[in-house]
C-alpha positions in Angstrom: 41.9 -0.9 7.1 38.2 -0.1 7.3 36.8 3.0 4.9 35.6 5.4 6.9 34.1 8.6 6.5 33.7 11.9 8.4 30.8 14.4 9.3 30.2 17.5 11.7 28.2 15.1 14.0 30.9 12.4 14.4 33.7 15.0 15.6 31.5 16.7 17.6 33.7 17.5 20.9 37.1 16.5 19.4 39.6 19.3 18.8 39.2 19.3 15.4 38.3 22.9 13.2 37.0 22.2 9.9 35.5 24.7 7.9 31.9 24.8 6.4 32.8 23.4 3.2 35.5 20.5 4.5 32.1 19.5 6.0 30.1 19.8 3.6 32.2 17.4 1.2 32.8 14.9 4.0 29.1 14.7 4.5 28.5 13.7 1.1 31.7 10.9 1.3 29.3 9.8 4.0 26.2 9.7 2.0 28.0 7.6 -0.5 30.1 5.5 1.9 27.0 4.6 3.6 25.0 3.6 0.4 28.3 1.2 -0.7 28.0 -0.1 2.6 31.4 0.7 3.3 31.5 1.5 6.8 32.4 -0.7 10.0 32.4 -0.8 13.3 36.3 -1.9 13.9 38.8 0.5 16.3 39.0 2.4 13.5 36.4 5.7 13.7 34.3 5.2 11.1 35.3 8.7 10.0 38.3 10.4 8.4 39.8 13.6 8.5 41.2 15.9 5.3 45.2 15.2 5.2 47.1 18.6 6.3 48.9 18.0 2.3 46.0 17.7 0.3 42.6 16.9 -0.2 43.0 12.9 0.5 41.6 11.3 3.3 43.2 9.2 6.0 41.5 7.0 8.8 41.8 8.6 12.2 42.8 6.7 15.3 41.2 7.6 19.0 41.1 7.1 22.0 38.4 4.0 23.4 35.9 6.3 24.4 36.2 7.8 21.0 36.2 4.5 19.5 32.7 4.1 21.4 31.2 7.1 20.2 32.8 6.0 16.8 30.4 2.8 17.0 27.9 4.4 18.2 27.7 6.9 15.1 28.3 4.1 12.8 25.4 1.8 14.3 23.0 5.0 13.7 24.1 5.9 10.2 23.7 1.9 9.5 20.6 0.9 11.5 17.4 0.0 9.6 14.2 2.0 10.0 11.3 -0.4 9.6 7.6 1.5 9.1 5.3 -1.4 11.1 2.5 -0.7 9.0 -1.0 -2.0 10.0 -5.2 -1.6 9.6 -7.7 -0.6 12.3 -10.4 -2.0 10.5 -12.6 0.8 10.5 -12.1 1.8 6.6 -15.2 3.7 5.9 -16.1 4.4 9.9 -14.4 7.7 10.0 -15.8 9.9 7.5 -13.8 11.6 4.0 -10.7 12.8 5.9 -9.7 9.9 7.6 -8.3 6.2 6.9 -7.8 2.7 8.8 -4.4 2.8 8.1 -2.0 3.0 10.8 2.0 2.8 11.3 5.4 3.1 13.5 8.5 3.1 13.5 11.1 0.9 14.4 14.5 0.9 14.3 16.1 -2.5 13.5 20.1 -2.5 14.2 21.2 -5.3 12.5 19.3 -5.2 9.2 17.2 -7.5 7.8 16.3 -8.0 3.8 13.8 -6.0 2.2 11.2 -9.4 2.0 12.2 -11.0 5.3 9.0 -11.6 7.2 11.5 -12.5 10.3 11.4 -8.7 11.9 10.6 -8.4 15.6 7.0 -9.0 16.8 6.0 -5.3 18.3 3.0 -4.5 19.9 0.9 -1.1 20.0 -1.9 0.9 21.9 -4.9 -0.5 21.0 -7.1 1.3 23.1 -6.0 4.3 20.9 -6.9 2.9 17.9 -10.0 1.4 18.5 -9.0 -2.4 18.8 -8.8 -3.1 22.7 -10.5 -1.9 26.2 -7.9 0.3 28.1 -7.4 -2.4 30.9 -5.7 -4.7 28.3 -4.7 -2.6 25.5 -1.6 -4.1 24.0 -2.2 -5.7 20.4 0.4 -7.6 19.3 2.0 -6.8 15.7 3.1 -9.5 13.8 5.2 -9.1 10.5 3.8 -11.0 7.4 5.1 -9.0 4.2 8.1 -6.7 3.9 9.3 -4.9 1.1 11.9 -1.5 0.9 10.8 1.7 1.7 10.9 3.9 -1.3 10.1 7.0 0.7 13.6 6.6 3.2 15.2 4.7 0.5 18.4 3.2 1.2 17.8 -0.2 3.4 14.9 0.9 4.9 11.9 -1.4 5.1 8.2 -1.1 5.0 6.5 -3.9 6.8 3.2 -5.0 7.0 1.7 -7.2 9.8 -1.5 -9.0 11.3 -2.9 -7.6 14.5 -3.0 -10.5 17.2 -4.6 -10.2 20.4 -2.4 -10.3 24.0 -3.2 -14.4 23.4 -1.6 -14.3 20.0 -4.5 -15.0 18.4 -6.0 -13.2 15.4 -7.6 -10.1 15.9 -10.8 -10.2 14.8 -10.0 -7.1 12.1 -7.1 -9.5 11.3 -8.8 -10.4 7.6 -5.6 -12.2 6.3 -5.5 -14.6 8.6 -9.2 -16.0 7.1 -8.0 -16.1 4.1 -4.6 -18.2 5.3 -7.3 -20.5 6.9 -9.1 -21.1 3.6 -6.2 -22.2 1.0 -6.7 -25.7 1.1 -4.8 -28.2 -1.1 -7.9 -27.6 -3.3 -8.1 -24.3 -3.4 -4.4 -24.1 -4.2 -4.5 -26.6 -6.9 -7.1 -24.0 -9.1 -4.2 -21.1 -8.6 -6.0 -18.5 -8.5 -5.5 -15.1 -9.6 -7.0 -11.3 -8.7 -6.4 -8.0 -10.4 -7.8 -5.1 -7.8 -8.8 -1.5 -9.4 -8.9 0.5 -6.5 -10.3 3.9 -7.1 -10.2 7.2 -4.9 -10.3 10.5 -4.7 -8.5 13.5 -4.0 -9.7 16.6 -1.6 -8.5 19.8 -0.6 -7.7 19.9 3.0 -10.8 22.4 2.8 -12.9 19.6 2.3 -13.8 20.7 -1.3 -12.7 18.4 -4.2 -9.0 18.7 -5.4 -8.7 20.3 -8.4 -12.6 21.5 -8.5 -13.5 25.1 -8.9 -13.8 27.1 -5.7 -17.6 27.4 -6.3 -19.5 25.7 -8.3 -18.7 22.8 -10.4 -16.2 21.6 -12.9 -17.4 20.8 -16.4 -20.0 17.7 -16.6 -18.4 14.1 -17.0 -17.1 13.1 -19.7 -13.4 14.5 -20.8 -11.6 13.6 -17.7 -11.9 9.6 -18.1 -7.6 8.9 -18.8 -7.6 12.7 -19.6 -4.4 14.7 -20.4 -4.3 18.5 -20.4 -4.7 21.2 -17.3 -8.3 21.1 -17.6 -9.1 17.6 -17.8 -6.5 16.3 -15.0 -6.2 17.1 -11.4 -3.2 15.9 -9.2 -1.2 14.0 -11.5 1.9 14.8 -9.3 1.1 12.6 -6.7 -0.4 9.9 -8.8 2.5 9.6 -10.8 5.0 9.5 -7.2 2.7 7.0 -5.6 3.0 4.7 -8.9 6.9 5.4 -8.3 7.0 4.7 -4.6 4.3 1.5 -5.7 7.3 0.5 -8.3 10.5 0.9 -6.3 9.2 -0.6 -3.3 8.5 -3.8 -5.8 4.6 -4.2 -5.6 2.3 -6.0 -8.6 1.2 -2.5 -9.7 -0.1 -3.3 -13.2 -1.6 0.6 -14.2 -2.9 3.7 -13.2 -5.1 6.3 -15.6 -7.8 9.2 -14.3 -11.1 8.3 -13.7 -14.4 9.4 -14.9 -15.0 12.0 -12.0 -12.7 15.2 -12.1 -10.0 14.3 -9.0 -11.1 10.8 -8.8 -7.7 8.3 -9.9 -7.1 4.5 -10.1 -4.0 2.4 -9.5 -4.5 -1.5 -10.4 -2.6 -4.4 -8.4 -2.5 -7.9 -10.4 -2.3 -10.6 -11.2 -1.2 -12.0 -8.2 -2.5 -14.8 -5.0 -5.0 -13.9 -3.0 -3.0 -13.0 -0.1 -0.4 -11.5 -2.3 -3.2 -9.0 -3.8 -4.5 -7.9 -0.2 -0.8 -7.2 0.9 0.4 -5.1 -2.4 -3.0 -3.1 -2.0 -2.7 -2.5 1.7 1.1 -1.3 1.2 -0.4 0.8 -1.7 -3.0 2.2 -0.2 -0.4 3.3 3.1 1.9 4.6 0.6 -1.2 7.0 -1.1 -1.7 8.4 2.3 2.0 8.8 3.2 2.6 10.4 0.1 -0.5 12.6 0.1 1.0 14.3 2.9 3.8 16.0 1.2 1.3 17.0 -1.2 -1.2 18.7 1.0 -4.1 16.2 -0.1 -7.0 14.1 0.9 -7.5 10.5 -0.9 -10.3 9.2 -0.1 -11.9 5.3 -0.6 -15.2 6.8 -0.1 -17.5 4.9 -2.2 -20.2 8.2 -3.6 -17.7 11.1 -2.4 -19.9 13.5 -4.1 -23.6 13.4 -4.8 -25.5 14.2 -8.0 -24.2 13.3 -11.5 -21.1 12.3 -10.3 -19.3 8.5 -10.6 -19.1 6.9 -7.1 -15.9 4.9 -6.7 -15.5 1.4 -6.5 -12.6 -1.5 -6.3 -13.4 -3.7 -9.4 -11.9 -7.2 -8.5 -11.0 -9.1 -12.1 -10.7 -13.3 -10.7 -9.8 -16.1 -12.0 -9.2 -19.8 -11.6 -7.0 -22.3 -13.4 -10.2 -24.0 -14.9 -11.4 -20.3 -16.4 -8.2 -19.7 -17.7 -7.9 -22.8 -19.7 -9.4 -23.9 -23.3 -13.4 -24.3 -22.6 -13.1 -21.9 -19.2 -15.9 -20.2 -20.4 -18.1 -22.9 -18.5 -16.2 -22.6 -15.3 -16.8 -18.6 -15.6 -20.5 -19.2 -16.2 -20.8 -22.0 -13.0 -18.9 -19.4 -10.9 -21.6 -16.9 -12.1 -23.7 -18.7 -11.2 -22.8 -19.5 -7.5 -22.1 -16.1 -7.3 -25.6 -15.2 -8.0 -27.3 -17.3 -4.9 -25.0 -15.5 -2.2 -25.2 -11.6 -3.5 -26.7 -10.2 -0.8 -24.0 -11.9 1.7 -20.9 -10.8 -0.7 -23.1 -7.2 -0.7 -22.7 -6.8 3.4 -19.2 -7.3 3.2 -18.3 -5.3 0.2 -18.0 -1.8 1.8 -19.4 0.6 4.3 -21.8 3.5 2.4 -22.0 1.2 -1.0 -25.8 1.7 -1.1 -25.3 5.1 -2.4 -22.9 3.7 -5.0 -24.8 1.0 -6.5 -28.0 2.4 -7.5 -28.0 1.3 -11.3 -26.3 4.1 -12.8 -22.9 5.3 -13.2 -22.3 2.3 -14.4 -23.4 0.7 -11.6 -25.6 -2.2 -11.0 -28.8 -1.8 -8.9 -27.7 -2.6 -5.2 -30.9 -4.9 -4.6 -30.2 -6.3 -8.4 -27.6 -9.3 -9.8 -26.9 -9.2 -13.3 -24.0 -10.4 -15.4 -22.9 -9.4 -19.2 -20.9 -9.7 -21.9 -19.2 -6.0 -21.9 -21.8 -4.3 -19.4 -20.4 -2.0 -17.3 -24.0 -1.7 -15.4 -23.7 -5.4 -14.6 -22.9 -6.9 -11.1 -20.6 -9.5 -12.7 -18.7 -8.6 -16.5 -17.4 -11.1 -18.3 -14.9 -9.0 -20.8 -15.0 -9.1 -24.8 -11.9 -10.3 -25.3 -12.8 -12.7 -22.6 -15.7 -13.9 -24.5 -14.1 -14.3 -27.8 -11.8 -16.5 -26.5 -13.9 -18.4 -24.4 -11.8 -18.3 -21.9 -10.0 -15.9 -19.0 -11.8 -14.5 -16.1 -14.6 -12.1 -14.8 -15.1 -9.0 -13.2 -16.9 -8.0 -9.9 -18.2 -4.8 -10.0 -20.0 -4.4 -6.9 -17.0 -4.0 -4.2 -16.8 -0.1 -3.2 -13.5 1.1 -3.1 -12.9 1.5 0.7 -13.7 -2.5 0.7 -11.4 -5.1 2.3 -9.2 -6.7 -0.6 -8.6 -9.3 1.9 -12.5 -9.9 2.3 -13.2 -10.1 -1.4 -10.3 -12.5 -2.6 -11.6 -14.7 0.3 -15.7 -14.0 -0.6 -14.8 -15.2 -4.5 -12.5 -18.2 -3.1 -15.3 -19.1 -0.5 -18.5 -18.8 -3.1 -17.1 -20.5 -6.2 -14.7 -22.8 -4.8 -15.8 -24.2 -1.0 -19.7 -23.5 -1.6 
């Protein structure tokens, strides 16, 4: 015999009164039914009505049409939701208030595991996002990371997918797919490694900085860097639900801490692949946003949100290659320096829209027009760490993508420069 639960919507119709608190409880028998995964679609409706003698339950038999509706019910309480989750490419085109991310939902009715990439190709309106002419809209969505959805919970799914054109092939904002084009047995063998710092910062709906005094300013930097205290932090809430959601839905979230500007916050992702790092950033960054709408707030990539005296805010990349990270790597750090310093101005074009007004030599900042590399200089294009240079080993920081760049673009820029160059 199946177990089966009831609620108000399943004996809808039938000529059954149950009061307001016999509903009630068979609602949550439901709930918890559902998350045992103990229902079924057999004859039996995959409900159950309180017995005349007690408070036990007993499986209820109907008629077929019943039975239908039965299996009907059941498929909805049981069916997975699935957010397709995709990017426009226009991160940075759109001003503070708006983002490249874009999503859907579908409804999957026989589920699929949370980090199945073997969900249903879609397709979407890409005349409304920017991505096609309105005579041949349709983009194709194809899944290529899936993880669960720790906003619906349950089995849900969050999935993320390239953007291929009606031909199937990739769409020219379809970044991944270069990267998938450029792991070569060689550049596999060197295992390389990325840990993204992606900054942002929270607004008011007004436009106005979140947690900044209606007119004007907060106090000057300098006590809200990993602050604690009412007037040194503003929107921990949210930043400590999206590093929940980033945890439960199983992404390489490695920290979070407030950043030098009032309102400004980082999350860091790593170590992990290259295409691994662009696909825990991009779910990331979607779940920021989703969450930042129960919260009434803004979060912006935007690289100098607010001008003056202010940090701008960037995406620090930390890489690595198997040959840094071994005894002597510091030589393979410095070579890769050095690559890196003949193509600046071609890794500067693609390192974010508006990063001109971020990189201006201070706010510990390199000079946009400028490559320089230190030892624990935070005003150098490339940083090799202390504890990196004691050792003599480990990796090296790129401090010149903004923070609305392309994780996707970078981990392939660094993989192209010091490894195919």
């Amino acid at each position: 015999m199946a177990a089966c639960v009831v609620n108000s919507v399943t004996v809808a119709g039938a000529a059954f009164a149950t009061s307001s608190r016999v509903e009630k409880r068979n609602a949550r028998k439901s709930s918890l039914a559902l998350r045992n995964g103990l229902l079924s679609g057999d004859s039996t409706l995959g409900s159950c009505l309180p017995n005349e003698l007690g408070n036990s339950f007993r499986p209820l038999r109907v008629s077929s049409s019943r039975t239908r509706l039965a299996r009907f019910v059941t498929l909805a309480l049981i069916a997975q939701k699935a957010e397709y989750i995709w990017m426009d490419g226009q991160e940075g085109m759109k001003g503070i208030r708006f983002n490249e991310m874009r999503s859907k939902t579908k409804v999957i009715p026989k589920p699929l595991m949370a980090g199945s990439t073997n969900f249903p190709e879609w397709s979407f309106d890409g005349s409304s996002t920017g991505q096609a002419e309105g005579n041949n809209s349709d983009c194709i969505l194809k899944p290529v990371f899936s993880c669960p959805d720790p906003i619906r919970g349950d089995h849900h799914v969050l999935v993320l997918c390239e953007v291929l054109t009606p031909e199937g092939k990739p769409h020219k904002t379809n970044t991944r797919r270069l990267i998938e084009n450029l792991l070569s047995d060689d550049v596999l063998e060197q295992e390389t490694l990325f840990g993204f710092e992606q900054e942002y910062t929270m607004f008011a709906r007004s436009g106005h900085p979140y947690g900044w005094p209606d007119a004007g300013y907060p106090a000057p930097q300098g006590p809200f860097y990993c602050g604690v205290g009412v007037e040194a932090v503003y929107g921990r809430p949210l930043v400590e639900a999206h590093l929940d959601a980033c945890v439960k839905a199983g992404l390489k979230i490695s920290g979070i801490n407030a950043e030098v500007m009032p309102g400004q916050w980082e999350f860091q992702i790593g170590p992990a692949g290259p295409l691994e790092t662009g696909d825990h950033v991009m779910i990331a960054r979607w779940l920021l946003h989703r969450l930042s709408e129960d919260f009434g707030i803004i979060c912006t990539f935007e690289p100098k949100p607010m001008q003056g005296d202010w940090n701008g805010a960037g995406a620090h990349t930390n890489y690595s290659t198997k040959a840094m990270r071994e005894d002597g790597g510091m030589t393979a750090i410095k070579a890769a320096i050095e690559k890196l310093s003949k193509k600046h101005k071609e890794h500067i074009l693609e390192y974010g829209i508006g990063n001109e007004k971020r990189l201006t030599g201070k706010h510990e900042t390199a000079s946009i027009d400028t490559f320089k590399s230190g030892v624990a200089d935070r005003g150098a294009s490339i940083r090799i760490p202390l504890p990196v240079s004691l050792a003599g080993k480990g990796y090296l920081e790129d401090r010149r993508p903004a923070a609305n760049v392309d994780p996707y673009v970078v981990c392939r820029m660094l993989i192209q420069t010091t490894l195919k160059d």
